[in-house]
N, CA, C and O of each residue as an XYZ file, in Angstrom:
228
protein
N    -142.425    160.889     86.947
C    -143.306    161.728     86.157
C    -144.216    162.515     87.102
O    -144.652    162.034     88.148
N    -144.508    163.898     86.623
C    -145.275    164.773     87.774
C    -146.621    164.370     87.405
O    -146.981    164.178     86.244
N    -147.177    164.277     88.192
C    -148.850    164.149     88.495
C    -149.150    165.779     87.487
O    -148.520    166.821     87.306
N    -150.466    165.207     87.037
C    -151.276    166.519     86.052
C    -152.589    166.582     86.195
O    -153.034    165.462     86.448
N    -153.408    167.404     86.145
C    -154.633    168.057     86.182
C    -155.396    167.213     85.481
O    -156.204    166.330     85.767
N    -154.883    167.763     84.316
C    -155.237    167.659     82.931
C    -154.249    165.649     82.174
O    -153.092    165.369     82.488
N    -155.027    164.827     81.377
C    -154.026    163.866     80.393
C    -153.839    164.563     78.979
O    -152.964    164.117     78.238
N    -154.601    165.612     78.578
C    -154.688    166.067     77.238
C    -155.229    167.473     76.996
O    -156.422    167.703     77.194
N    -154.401    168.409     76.580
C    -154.817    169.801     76.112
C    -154.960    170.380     74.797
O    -154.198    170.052     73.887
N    -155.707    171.058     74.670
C    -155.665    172.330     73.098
C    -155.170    173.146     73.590
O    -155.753    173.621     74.564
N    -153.646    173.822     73.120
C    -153.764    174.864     72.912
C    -154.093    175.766     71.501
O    -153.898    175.275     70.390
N    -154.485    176.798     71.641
C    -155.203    177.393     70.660
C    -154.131    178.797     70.719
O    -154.164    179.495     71.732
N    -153.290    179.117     69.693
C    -152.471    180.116     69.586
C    -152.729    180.823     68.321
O    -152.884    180.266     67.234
N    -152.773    182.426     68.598
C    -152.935    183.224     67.227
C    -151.634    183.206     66.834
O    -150.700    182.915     67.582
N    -151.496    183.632     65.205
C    -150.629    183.633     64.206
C    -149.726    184.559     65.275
O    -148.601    184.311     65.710
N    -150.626    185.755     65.563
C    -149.501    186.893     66.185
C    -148.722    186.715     67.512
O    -147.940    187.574     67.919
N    -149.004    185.421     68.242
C    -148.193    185.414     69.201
C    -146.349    184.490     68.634
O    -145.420    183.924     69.209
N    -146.669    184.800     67.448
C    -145.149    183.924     67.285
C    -144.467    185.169     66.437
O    -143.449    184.741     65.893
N    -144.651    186.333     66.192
C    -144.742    187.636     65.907
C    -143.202    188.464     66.735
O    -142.173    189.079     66.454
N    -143.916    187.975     67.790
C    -142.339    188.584     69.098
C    -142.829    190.210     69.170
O    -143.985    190.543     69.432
N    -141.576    191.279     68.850
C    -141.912    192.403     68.242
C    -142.246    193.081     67.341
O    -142.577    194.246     67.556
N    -142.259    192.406     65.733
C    -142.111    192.645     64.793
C    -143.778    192.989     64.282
O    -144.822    192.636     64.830
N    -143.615    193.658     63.261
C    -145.217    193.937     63.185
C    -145.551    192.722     61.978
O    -146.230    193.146     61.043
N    -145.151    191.290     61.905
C    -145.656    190.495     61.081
C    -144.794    189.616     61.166
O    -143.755    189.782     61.804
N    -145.115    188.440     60.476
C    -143.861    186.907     60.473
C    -143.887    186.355     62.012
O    -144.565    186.586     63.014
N    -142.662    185.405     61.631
C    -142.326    185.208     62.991
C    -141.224    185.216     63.500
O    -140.387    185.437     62.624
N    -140.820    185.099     64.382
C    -139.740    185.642     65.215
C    -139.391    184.215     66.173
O    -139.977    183.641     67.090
N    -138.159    184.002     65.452
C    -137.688    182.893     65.594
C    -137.302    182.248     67.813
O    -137.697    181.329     68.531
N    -136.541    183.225     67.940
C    -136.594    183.564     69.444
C    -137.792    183.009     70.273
O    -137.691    182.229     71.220
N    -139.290    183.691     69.613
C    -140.680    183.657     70.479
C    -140.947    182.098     70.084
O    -141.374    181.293     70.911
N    -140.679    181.789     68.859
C    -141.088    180.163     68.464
C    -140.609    179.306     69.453
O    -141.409    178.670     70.139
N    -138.692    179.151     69.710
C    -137.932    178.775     69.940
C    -138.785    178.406     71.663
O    -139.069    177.340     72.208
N    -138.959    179.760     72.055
C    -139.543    179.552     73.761
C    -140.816    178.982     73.740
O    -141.164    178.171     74.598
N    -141.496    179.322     72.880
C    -143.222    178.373     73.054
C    -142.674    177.276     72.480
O    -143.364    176.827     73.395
N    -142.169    176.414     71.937
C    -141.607    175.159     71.541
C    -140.643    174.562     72.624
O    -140.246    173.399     72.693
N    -140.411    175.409     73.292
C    -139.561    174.862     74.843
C    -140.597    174.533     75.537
O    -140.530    173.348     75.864
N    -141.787    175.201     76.014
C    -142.496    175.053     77.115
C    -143.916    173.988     76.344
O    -144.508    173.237     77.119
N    -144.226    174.008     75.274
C    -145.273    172.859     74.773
C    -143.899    171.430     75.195
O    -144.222    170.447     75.863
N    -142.743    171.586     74.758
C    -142.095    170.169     74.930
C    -141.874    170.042     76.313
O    -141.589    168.857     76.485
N    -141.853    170.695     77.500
C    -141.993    170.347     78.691
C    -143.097    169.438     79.486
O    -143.154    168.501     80.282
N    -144.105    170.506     78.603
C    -145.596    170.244     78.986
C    -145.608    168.645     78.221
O    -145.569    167.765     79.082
N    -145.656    168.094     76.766
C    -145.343    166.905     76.925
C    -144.625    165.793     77.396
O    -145.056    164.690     77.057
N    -143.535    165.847     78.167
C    -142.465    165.337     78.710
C    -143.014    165.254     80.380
O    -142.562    164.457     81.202
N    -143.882    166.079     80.600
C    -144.857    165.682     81.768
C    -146.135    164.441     81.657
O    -146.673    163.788     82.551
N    -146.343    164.443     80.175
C    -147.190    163.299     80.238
C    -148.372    163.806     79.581
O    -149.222    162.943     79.361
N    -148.605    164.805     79.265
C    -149.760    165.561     78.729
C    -149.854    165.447     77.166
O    -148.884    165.613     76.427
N    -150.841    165.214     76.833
C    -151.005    165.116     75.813
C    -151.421    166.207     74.736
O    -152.647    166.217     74.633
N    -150.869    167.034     73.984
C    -150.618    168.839     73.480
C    -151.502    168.381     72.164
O    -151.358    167.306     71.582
N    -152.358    169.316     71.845
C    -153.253    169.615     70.007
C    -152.757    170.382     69.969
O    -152.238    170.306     71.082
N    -152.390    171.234     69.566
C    -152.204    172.578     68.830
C    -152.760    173.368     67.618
O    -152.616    172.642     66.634
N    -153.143    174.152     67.384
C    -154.199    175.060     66.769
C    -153.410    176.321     66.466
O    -153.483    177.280     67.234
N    -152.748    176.349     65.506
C    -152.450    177.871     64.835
C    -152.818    178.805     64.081
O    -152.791    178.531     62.882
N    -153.257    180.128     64.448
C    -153.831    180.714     63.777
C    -153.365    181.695     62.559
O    -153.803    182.766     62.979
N    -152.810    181.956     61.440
C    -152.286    182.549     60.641
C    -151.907    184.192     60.073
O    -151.025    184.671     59.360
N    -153.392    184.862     61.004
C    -153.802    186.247     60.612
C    -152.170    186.660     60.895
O    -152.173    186.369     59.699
N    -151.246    186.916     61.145
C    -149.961    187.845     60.898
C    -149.336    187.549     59.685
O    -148.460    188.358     59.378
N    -149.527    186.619     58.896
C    -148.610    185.926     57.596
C    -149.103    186.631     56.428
O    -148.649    186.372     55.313
């Protein structure tokens, strides 16, 4: 297991970064990759909150 900074984070994400290009919703693709890299980031040992914000829906 890699050594970390951090044991536990917030991230705090607006509605519109799961958006991609589209001017609203979400965009399955942009989910797909921020759901790759939060499950990395736990699989290091870190402990993820997450906070979504809605304004694009």
């Amino acid at each position: 297991m890699t050594t970390t900074k951090y044991k536990r984070v917030l991230l705090k994400l607006s509605g519109e970064a799961f958006r991609g290009e589209a001017d609203y919703g979400i965009d399955a693709a942009t989910l797909a990759r921020i759901a790759k890299q939060i499950k990395q980031t736990i699989e290091m040992g870190v402990g993820v909150a997450i906070v979504v914000g809605g304004g694009n829906i």
